[in-house]
C-alpha positions as CSV (number, residue, x, y, z in Angstrom):
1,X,138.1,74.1,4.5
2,X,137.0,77.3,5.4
3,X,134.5,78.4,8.3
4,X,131.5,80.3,8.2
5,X,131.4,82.6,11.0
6,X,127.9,84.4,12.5
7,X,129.3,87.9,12.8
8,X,132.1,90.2,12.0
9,X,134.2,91.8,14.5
10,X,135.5,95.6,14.5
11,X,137.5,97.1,17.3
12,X,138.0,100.4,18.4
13,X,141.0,101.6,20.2
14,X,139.3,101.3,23.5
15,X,138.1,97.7,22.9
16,X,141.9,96.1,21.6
17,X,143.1,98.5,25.1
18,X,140.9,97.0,27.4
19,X,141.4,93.6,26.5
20,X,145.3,94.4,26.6
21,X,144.8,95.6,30.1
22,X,142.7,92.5,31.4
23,X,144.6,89.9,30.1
24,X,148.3,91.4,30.0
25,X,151.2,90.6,27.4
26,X,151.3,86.9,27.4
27,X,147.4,86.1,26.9
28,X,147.4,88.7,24.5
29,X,149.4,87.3,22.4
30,X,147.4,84.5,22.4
31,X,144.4,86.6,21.3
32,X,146.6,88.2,18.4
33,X,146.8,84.3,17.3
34,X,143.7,83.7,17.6
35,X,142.4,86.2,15.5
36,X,144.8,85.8,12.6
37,X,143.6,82.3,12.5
38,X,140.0,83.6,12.5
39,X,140.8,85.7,9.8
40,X,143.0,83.3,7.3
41,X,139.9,80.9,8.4
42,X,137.1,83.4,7.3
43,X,135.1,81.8,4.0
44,X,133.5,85.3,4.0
45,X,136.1,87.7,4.6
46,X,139.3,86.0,4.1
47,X,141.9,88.1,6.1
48,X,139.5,90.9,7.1
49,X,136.8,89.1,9.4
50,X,138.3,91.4,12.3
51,X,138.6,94.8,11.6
52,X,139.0,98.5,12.1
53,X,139.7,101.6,10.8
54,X,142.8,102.5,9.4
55,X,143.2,105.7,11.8
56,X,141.9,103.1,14.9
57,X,144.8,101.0,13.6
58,X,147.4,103.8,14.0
59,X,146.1,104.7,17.6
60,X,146.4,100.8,18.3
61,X,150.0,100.7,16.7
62,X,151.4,103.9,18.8
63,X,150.1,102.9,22.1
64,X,149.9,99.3,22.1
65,X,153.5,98.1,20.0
66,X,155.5,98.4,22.6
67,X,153.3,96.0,24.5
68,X,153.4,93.7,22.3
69,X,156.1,90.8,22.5
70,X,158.7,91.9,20.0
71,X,158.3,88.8,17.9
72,X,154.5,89.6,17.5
73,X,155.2,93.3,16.4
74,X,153.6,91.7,12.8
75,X,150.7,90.2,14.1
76,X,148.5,93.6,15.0
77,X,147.7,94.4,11.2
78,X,147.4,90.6,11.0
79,X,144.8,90.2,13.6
80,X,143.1,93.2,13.6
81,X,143.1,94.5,9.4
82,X,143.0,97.6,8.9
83,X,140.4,99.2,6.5
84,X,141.1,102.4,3.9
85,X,138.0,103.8,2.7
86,X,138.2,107.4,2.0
87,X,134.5,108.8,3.0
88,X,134.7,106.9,6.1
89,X,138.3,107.9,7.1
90,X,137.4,111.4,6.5
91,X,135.6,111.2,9.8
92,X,136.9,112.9,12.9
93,X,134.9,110.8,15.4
94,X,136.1,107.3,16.4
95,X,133.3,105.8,17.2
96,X,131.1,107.3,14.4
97,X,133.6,106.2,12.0
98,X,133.8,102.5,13.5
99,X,129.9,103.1,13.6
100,X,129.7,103.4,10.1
101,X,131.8,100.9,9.2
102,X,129.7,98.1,11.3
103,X,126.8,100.0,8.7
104,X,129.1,99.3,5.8
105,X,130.4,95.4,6.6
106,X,126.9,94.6,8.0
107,X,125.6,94.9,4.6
108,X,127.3,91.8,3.5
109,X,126.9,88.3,4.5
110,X,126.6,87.5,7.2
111,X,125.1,90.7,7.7
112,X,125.8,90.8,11.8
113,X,128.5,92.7,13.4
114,X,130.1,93.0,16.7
115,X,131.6,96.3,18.0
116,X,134.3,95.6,20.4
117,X,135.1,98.6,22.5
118,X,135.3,99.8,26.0
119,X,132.8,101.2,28.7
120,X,133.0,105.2,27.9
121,X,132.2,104.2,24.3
122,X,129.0,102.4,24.8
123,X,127.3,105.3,25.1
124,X,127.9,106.8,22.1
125,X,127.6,103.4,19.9
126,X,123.9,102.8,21.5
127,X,123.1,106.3,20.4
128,X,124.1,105.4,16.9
129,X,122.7,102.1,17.1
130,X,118.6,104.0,18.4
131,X,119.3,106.4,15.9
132,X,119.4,104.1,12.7
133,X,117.5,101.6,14.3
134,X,120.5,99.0,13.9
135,X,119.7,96.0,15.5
136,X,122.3,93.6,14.2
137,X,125.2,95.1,15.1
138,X,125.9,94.6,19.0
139,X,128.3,96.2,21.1
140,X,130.3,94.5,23.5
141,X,132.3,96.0,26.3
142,X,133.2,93.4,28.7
143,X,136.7,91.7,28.1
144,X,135.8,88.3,29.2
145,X,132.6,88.7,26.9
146,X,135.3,89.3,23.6
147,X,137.8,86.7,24.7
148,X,134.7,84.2,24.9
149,X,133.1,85.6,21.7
150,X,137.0,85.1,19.8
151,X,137.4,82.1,21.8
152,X,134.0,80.7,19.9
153,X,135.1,81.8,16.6
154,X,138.9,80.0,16.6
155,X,136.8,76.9,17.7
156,X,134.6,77.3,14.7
157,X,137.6,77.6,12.5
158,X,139.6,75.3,13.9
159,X,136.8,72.5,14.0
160,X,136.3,73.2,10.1
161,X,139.7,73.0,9.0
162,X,140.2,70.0,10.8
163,X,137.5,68.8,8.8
């Protein structure tokens, strides 16, 4: 059985980095499961609950692989899918690209997204977020805020496929 989770995730390079640097290699491995289970556990978005964008995913790749245990080198574009849609990829800015992607996946069920990302982000997100008068997408800085918040949705999954 397949969960039904509140809100989609995207990360930006400065969200996956930060958690990387609070929690170090071994508990972030643990994350990496964590959200491959969310995502093969998605009723909604089967394998692409937690996403980003496919340039994101290259910065993640080149500074974060060698980080990674060896034997989890497959598990980044497992956890963390990366997403090809031309317009979108077009644009130079990070965050205004993950922006419009939280626009674009928040326009499906269930229609709430979650922007991880790091502190010298936040600015320009809220910006966005004032701008076009978003108010179901959230952004979320804090590590331990994104381990609980991943935490909540492998216990989701994990309750209903016990089930």
């Amino acid at each position: 059985m397949k969960a039904i989770l509140p809100y989609r995730v995207i990360f930006d390079f400065g969200g996956i980095k930060s958690l990387y640097a609070k929690y170090g290699k071994d508990a972030f491995s643990i994350i990496l499961y964590r959200l491959i289970f969310i995502n093969d556990n998605s009723l909604q978005h089967k394998r692409n609950h937690i996403i980003t964008s496919n340039k994101s995913f290259g910065f993640i790749k080149e500074n974060l692989l060698e980080k990674v245990e060896p034997q989890h080198y497959s598990w980044l574009s497992a956890a963390i899918r990366p997403q090809q849609d031309e317009k979108l990829e077009s644009i130079a800015s990070e965050q205004k690209r993950i922006w419009e992607y939280a626009i674009l996946v928040s326009s499906d069920s269930p229609h709430q997204t979650i922007i991880f990302t790091d502190e010298a982000n936040k600015a320009s997100y809220e910006g966005y977020k004032l701008a076009d008068k978003k108010d179901n997408i959230l952004i979320i800085t804090d590590e331990s805020s994104m381990k609980e918040r991943i935490d909540a949705f492998f216990n989701i999954c994990r309750e209903f496929k016990q089930n």
